[in-house]
C-alpha positions as CSV (number, residue, x, y, z in Angstrom):
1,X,0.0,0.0,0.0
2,X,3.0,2.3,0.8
3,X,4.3,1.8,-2.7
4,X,1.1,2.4,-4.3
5,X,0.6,6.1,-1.7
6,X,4.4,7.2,-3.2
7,X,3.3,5.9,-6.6
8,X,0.2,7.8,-7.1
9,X,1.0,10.4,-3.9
10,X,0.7,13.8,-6.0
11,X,-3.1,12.8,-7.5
12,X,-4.2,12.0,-3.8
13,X,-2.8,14.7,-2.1
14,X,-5.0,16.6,-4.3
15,X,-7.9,14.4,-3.4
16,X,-7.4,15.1,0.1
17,X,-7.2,18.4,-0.1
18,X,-10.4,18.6,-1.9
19,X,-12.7,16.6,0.2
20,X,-11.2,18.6,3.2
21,X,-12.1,21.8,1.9
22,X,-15.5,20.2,1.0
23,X,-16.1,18.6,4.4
24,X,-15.3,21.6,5.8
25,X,-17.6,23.4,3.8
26,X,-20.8,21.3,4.2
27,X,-20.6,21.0,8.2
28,X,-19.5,24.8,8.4
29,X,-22.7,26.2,6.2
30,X,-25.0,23.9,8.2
31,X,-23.8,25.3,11.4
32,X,-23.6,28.8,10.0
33,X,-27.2,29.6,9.0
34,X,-28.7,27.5,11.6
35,X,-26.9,29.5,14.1
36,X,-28.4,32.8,12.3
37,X,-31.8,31.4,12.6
38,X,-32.1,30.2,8.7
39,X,-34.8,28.1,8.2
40,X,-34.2,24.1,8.1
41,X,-35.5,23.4,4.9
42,X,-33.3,26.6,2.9
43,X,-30.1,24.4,5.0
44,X,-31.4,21.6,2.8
45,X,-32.4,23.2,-0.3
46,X,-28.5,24.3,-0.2
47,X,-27.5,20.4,0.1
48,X,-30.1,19.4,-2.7
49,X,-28.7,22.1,-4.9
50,X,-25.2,20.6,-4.3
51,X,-26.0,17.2,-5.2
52,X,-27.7,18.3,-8.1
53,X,-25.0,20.1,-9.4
54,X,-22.9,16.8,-8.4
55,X,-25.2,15.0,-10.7
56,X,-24.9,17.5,-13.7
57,X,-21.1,17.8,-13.4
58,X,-20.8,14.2,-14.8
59,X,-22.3,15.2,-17.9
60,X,-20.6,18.5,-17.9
61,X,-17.1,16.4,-17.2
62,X,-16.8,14.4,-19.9
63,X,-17.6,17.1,-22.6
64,X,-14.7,19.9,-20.7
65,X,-12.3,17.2,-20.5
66,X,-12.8,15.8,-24.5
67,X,-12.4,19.2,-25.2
68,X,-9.4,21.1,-23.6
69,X,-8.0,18.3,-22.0
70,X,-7.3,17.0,-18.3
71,X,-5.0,19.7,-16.7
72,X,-7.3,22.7,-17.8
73,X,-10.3,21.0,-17.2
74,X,-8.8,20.8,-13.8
75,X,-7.8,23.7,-13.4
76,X,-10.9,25.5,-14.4
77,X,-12.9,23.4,-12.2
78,X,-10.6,24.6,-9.2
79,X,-11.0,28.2,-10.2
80,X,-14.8,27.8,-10.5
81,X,-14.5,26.2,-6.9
82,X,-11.8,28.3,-5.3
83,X,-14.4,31.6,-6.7
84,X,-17.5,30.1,-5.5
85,X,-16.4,29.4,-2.1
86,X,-15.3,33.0,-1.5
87,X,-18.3,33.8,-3.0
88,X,-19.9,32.8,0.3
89,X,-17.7,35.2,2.6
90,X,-19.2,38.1,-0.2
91,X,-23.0,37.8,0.5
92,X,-25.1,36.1,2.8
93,X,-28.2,35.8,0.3
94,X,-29.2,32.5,1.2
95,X,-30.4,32.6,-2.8
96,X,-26.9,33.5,-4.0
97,X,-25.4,30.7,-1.1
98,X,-27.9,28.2,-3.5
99,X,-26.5,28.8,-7.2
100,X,-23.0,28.4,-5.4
101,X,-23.6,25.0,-3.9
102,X,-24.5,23.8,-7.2
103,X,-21.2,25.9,-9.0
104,X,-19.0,23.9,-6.3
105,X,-20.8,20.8,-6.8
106,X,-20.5,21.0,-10.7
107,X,-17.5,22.3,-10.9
108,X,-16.1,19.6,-8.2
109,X,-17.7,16.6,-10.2
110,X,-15.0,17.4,-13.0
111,X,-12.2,17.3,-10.8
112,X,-13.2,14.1,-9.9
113,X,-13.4,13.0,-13.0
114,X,-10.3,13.9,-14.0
115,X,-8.2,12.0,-10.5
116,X,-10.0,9.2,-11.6
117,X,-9.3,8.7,-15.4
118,X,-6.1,9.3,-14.4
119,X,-5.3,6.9,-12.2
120,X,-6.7,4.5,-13.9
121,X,-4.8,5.1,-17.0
122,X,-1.5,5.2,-14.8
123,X,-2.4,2.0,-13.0
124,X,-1.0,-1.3,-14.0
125,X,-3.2,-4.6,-13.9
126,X,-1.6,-5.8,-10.7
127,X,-2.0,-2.9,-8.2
128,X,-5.6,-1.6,-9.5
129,X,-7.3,-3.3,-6.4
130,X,-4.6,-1.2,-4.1
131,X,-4.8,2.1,-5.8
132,X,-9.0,1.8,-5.3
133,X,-8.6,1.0,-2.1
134,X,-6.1,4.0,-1.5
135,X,-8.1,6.3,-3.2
136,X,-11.4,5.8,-1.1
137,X,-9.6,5.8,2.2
138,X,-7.7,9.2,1.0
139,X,-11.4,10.2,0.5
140,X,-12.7,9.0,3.8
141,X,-9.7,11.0,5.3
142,X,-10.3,14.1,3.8
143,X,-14.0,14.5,4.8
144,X,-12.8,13.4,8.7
145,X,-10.3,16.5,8.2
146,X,-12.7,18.9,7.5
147,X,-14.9,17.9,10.2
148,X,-11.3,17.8,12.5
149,X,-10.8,21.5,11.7
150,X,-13.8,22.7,13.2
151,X,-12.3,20.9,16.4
152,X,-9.4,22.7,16.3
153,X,-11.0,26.4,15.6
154,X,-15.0,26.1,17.0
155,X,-15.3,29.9,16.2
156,X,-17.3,30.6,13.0
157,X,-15.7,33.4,11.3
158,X,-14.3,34.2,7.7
159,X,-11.2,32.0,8.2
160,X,-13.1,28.4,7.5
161,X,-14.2,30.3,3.9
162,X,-10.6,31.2,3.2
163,X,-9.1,28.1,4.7
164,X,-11.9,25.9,1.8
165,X,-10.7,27.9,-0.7
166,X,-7.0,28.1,0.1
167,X,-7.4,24.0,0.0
168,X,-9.2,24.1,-3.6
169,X,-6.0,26.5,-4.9
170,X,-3.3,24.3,-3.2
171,X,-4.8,21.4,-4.7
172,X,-3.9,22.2,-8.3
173,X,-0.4,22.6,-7.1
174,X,0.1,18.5,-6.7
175,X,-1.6,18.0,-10.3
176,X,0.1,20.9,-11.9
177,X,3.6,20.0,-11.5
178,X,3.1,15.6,-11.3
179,X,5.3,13.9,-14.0
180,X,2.5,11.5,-15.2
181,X,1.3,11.4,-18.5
182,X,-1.7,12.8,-19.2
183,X,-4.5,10.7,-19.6
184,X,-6.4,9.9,-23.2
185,X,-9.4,12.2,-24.2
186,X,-13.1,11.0,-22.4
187,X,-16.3,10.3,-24.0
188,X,-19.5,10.1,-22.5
189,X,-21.1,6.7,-22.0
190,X,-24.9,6.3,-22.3
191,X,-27.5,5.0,-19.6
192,X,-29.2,1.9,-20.0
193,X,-31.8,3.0,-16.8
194,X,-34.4,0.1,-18.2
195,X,-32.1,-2.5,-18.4
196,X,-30.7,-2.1,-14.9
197,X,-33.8,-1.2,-13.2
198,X,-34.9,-4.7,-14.4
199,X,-31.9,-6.5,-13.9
200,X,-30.8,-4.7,-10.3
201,X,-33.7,-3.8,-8.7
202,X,-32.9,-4.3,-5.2
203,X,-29.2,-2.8,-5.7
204,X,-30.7,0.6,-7.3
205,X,-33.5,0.5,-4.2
206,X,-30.2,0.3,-1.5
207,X,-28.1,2.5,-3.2
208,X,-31.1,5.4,-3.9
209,X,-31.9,4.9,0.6
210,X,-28.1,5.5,1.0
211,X,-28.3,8.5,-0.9
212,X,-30.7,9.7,0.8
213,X,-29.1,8.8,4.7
214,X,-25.9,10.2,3.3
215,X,-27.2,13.4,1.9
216,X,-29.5,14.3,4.8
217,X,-26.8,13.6,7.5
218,X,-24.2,15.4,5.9
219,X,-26.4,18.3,5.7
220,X,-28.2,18.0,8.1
221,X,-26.6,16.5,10.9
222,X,-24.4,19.6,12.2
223,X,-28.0,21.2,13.0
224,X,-29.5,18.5,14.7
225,X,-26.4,17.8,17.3
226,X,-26.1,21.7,17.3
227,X,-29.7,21.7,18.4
228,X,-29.2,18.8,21.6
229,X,-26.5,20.7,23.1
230,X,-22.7,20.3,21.5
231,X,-20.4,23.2,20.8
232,X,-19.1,24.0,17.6
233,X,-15.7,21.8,18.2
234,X,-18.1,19.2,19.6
235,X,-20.0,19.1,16.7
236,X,-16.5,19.0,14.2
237,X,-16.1,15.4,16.4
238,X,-19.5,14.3,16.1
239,X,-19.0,14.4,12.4
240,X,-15.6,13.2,12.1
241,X,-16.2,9.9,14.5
242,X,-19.0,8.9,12.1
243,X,-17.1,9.0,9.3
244,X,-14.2,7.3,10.5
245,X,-16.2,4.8,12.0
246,X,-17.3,4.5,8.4
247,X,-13.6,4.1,7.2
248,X,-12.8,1.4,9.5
249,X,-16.5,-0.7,8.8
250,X,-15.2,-1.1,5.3
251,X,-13.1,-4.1,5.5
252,X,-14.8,-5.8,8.3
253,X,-17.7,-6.2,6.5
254,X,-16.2,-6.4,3.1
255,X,-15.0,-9.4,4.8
256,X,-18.1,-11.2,5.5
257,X,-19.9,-10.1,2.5
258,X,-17.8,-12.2,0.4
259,X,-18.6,-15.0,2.9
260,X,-22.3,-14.6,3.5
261,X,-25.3,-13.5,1.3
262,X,-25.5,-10.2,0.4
263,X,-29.0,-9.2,0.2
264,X,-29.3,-10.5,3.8
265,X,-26.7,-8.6,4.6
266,X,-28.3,-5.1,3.7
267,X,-31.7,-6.2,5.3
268,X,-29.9,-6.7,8.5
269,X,-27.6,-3.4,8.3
270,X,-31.2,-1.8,7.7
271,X,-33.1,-3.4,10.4
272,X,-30.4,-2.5,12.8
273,X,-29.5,1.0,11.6
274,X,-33.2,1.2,11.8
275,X,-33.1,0.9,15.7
276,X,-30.1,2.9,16.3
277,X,-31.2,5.8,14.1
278,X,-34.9,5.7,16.8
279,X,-32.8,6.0,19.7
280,X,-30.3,8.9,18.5
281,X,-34.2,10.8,17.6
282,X,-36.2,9.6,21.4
283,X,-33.8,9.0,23.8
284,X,-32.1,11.7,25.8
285,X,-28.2,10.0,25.4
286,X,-25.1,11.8,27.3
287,X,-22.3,13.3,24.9
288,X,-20.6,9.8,25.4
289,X,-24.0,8.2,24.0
290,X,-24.6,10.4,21.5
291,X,-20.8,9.5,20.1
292,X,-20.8,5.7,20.5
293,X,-24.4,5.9,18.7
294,X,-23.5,8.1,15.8
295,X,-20.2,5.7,15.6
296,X,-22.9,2.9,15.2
297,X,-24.6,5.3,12.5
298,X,-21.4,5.6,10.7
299,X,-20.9,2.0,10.7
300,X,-24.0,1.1,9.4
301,X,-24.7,3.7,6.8
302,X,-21.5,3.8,4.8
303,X,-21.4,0.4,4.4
304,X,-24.7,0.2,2.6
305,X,-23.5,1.6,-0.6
306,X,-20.6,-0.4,-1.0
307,X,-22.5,-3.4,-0.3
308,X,-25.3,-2.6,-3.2
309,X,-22.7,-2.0,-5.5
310,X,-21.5,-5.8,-4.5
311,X,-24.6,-7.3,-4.7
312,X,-25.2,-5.0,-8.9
313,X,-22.1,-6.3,-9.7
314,X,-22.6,-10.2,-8.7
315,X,-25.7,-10.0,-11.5
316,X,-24.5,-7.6,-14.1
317,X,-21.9,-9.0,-16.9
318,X,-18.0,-8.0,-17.0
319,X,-18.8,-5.3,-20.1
320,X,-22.4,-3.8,-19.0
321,X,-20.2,-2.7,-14.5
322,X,-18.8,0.4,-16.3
323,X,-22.5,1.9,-17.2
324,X,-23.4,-0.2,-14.0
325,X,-21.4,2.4,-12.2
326,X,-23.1,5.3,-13.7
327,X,-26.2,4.0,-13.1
328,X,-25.7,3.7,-9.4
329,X,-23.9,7.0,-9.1
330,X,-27.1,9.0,-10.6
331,X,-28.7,6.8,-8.5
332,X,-27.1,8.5,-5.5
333,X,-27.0,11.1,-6.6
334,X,-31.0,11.6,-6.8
335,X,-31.0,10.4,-3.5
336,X,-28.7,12.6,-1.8
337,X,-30.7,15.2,-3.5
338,X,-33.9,14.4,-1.8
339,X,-33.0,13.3,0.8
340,X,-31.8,16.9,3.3
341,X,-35.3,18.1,0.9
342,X,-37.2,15.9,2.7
343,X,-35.1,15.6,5.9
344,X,-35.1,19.4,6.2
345,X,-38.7,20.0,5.5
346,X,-39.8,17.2,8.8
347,X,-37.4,18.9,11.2
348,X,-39.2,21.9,10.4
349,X,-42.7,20.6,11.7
350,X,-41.5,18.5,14.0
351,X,-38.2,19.3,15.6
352,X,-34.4,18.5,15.0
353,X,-34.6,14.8,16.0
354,X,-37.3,14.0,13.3
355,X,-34.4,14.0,10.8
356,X,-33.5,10.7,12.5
357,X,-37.8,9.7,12.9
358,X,-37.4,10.5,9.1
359,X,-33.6,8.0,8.2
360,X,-35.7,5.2,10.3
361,X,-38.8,5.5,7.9
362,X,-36.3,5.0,4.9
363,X,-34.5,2.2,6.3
364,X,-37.3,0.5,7.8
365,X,-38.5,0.6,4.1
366,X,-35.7,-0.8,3.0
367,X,-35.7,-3.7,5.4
368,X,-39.1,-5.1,4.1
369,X,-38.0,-4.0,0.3
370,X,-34.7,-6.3,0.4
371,X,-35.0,-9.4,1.3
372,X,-33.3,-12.8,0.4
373,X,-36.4,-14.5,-1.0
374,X,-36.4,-11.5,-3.6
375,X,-33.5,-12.6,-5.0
376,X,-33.9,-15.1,-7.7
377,X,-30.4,-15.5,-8.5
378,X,-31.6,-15.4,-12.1
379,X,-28.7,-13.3,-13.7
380,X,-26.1,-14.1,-11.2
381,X,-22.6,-14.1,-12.9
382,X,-20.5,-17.2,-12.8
383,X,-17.4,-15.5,-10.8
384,X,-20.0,-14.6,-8.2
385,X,-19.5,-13.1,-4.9
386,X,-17.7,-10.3,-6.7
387,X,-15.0,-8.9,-4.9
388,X,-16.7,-6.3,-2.3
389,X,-14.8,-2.5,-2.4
390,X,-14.2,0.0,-0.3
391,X,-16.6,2.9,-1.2
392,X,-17.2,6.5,0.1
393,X,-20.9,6.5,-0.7
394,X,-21.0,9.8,-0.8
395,X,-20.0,11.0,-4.7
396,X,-16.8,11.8,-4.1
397,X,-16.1,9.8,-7.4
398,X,-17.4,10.0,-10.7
399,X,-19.0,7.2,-13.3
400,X,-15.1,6.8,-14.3
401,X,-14.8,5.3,-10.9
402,X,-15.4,1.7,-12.3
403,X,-12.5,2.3,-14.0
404,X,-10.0,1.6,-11.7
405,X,-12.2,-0.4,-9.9
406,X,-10.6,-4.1,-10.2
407,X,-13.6,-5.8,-10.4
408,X,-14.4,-4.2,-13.8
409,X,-11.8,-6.2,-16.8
410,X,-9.5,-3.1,-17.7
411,X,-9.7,-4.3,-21.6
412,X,-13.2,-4.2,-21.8
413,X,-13.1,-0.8,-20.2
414,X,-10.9,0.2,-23.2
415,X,-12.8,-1.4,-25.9
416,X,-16.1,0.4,-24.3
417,X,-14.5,3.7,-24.5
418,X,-12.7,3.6,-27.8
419,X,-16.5,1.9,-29.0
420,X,-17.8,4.9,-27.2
421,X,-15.4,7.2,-28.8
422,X,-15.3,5.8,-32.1
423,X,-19.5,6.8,-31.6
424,X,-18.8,10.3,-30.2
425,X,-16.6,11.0,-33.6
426,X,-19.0,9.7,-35.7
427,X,-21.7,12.3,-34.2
428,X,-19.7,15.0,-33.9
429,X,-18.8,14.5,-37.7
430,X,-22.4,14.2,-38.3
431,X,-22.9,17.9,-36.6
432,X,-20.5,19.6,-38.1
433,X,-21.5,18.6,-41.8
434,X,-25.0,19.7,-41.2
435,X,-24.3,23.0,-38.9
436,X,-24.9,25.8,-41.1
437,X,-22.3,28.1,-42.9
C-alpha cells in the first residue's frame, strides 16, 4: 500500500485536499445559517442544490475534458471552486449561497473526474485493487479532516471560507507539476436506466436509501447535534467519529460479505440502523452516548453503498459494471438530493430529532423491500460473490470510478470507451457537416 501512496502520492494529495475543503464546507454552512436562525428546509435546499449540481457535473465532465483536455479541465474546475467558495464570505443571500452549492458541486464533479481517469490510466493490472482502495480511504480521510478542523477552531468566522478555498487553490499545485502522463481524451457513456432497473432492482432500491441517509446527515446533521447541546468543536467530532467509523467498517464487512449473502446482509444493516437511528431521535443520550451511537450510524450507513454496488455487480456482466457504475452513481445522486429536501422539510414541523424519525422510515422501508427470497439469483454471474470495495458512498467519485475499480476487466473498459469514442466521432462529424455556414 505504501508503494502504491508514493506511486500515485501527488493525484491524492489533491484528493485530500479537496474533500477537506469540501467537508469543511458542508458542516460549516449547516452550522452557520442554523446559528443565524435560517430556516431548516433553505439548510437543505443548499444540500439538494449541491448534489444536483454533483449529478450535472458528470455530464458537464466528460464534454470539458474531451475538449481542452485534463489539466485545464482541472484547473478551471478549481477556479470555479476556489471563486465560489469566497463567493460565500461576499454575500449572505441565502439565494446567492444556492446557485454556489450547485457551482461547487459542478465544478467539483469534473475534478473528480479527471483524479479518476487518471489513475486509472496510470495504474497497472496488478496494483488496480490497491490504488481503489487508497483512493477511497484518502477520501474518507479528507472529509474526517474537514470535520477535525472545526475541532481545532470552533469559532465561526471568515477564516473556515478562506481556509476551503485556500485547500481548492493548493490542490492544483500537486496535479500541476506531477510527472505523469496525461490521460487519453473521455467520451461520454450512455445510460441503460431500463435495463438495470430490471436487472438490479434491489441494488438501485439500496443505493437510492443510501443516498438519501448520506445526503441528509451530511447536511443535516451539524444542526441536529447543534440543536441537543454540543459546541461548535463538539459538533467537528460528532461528524468526524461517524465517518471514520465509516472508514474502518469497510473491511470488516467487506470481509463477510464475500462469505455470506448479500441481500441478507443489507436487510440486516437496515433493520439494525433502523433501531439505532430511533434511539439517536427519542432518547435523551449523554455526549458519550450520542458519540458511540453516531459511531454505530457511521458503521452502518456507509457500508450500505458499497454493499449494493457488490450485490449489482454479482448480477450484471464483465462489459455492462462500467455503465453499471453510472447508473448507481445517478442513483445516488438523486438520493442525496432528496434526501436533506425531505429531511429538512420534517425537522421543520416536527423538531431537529425527526431528521433521525425521518432516516428510520427510509431504512425500515428498506428492510421489508430487500429481502433474500427477492432474489432469484436469475442473472447471477458465474465468478460470483464479486470482490466487495471500499466505497465512500458519498459522490466523491465519478462514473469513471469503475475504472479503476478491479472488479471491472480493464480491456473491456478500453474497448467500451474507444467503441464509445469511435460513436462520439461519428456524431460530432455528423454535426458539423449539417451546422450551417
Amino acid at each position: 500500500m505504501s508503494s502504491t501512496f508514493a506511486a500515485f502520492s501527488s493525484l491524492y494529495f489533491a484528493t485530500l485536499l479537496m474533500l477537506t475543503g469540501s467537508g469543511l464546507l458542508s458542516t460549516y454552512i449547516g452550522l452557520r445559517l442554523s446559528g443565524e436562525g435560517v430556516s431548516e428546509v433553505w439548510i437543505g435546499i443548499l444540500m439538494t442544490g449541491y448534489y444536483v449540481g454533483l449529478v450535472m457535473g458528470g455530464w458537464v465532465g466528460h464534454r470539458l475534458i474531451a475538449r481542452v483536455g485534463h489539466i485545464r479541465a482541472f484547473v478551471a474546475s478549481a477556479g470555479v471552486v476556489t471563486a465560489s467558495v469566497i463567493g460565500h464570505a461576499l454575500s449572505d443571500d441565502v439565494q446567492v449561497w444556492l446557485a454556489l452549492r450547485f457551482l461547487v458541486g459542478m465544478a467539483m464533479m469534473c475534478q473528480y473526474m479527471v483524479l479518476e481517469s487518471w489513475l486509472n490510466e496510470q495504474a497497472e493490472s496488478h496494483q488496480r485493487g490497491r490504488v481503489f482502495a487508497a483512493y477511497m480511504v484518502v477520501t474518507f480521510l479528507g472529509l474526517a479532516c474537514g470535520q477535525v478542523v472545526l475541532a481545532v477552531m470552533p469559532e465561526l468566522d471568515l477564516r473556515h471560507i478562506l481556509l476551503v478555498a485556500m485547500c481548492f487553490s493548493l490542490c492544483l499545485v500537486p496535479v500541476a507539476v506531477t510527472n505523469r502522463i496525461h490521460p487519453a481524451p473521455l467520451h461520454p457513456a450512455p445510460l441503460k436506466v431500463k435495463f438495470f432497473i430490471e436487472r438490479v432492482p434491489l441494488a438501485l432500491s439500496t443505493i437510492a436509501v443510501s443516498g438519501i441517509l448520506l445526503g441528509a446527515f451530511y447536511g443535516l446533521a451539524p444542526v441536529f447535534a447543534s440543536s441537543v447541546g454540543l459546541a461548535t468543536s463538539d459538533v467537528g467530532i460528532f461528524m468526524a467519529v461517524t465517518i471514520g467509523a465509516g472508514l474502518l467498517a469497510q473491511w470488516p464487512v467487506g470481509w463477510l460479505s464475500d462469505r455470506l449473502d448479500r441481500s441478507r446482509m443489507i436487510q440486516l444493516n437496515a433493520i439494525v440502523l433502523t433501531g439505532v437511528v430511533f434511539i439517536i431521535a427519542v432518547a435523551v443520550l449523554p455526549e458519550s452516548g450520542l458519540m458511540l451511537m453516531t459511531g454505530l450510524f457511521g458503521i452502518l450507513a456507509f457500508t450500505l453503498y458499497p454493499l449494493a454496488v457488490a450485490l449489482a455487480n454479482d448480477h450484471v456482466e464483465q462489459e455492462q459494471r462500467v455503465l453499471l457504475s453510472a447508473m448507481l452513481l445517478v442513483t445516488f445522486g438523486l438520493g442525496a438530493s432528496v434526501g436533506p429536501l425531505l429531511g429538512s422539510t420534517v425537522m421543520k414541523f416536527w423538531g431537529p430529532q425527526a431528521l433521525y424519525l425521518f432516516m428510520g422510515v427510509c431504512t425500515l422501508l428498506l428492510s421489508l423491500q430487500v429481502r433474500p427470497g427477492r432474489v432469484t439469483g436469475e442473472h447471477l454471474v458465474e465468478e460470483a460473490p464479486i470482490h466487495y470495495m471500499p466505497a465512500a458512498g458519498n459522490l466523491v467519485s465519478s462514473p469513471l470510478a469503475a475504472a479503476i475499480d478491479p472488479r471491472v476487466d480493464e480491456h473491456i473498459v478500453a474497448e467500451q470507451m474507444l467503441d464509445e469514442g469511435d460513436a462520439y466521432s461519428a456524431r460530432r462529424q455528423d454535426e458539423d457537416e449539417h451546422r450551417p455556414a
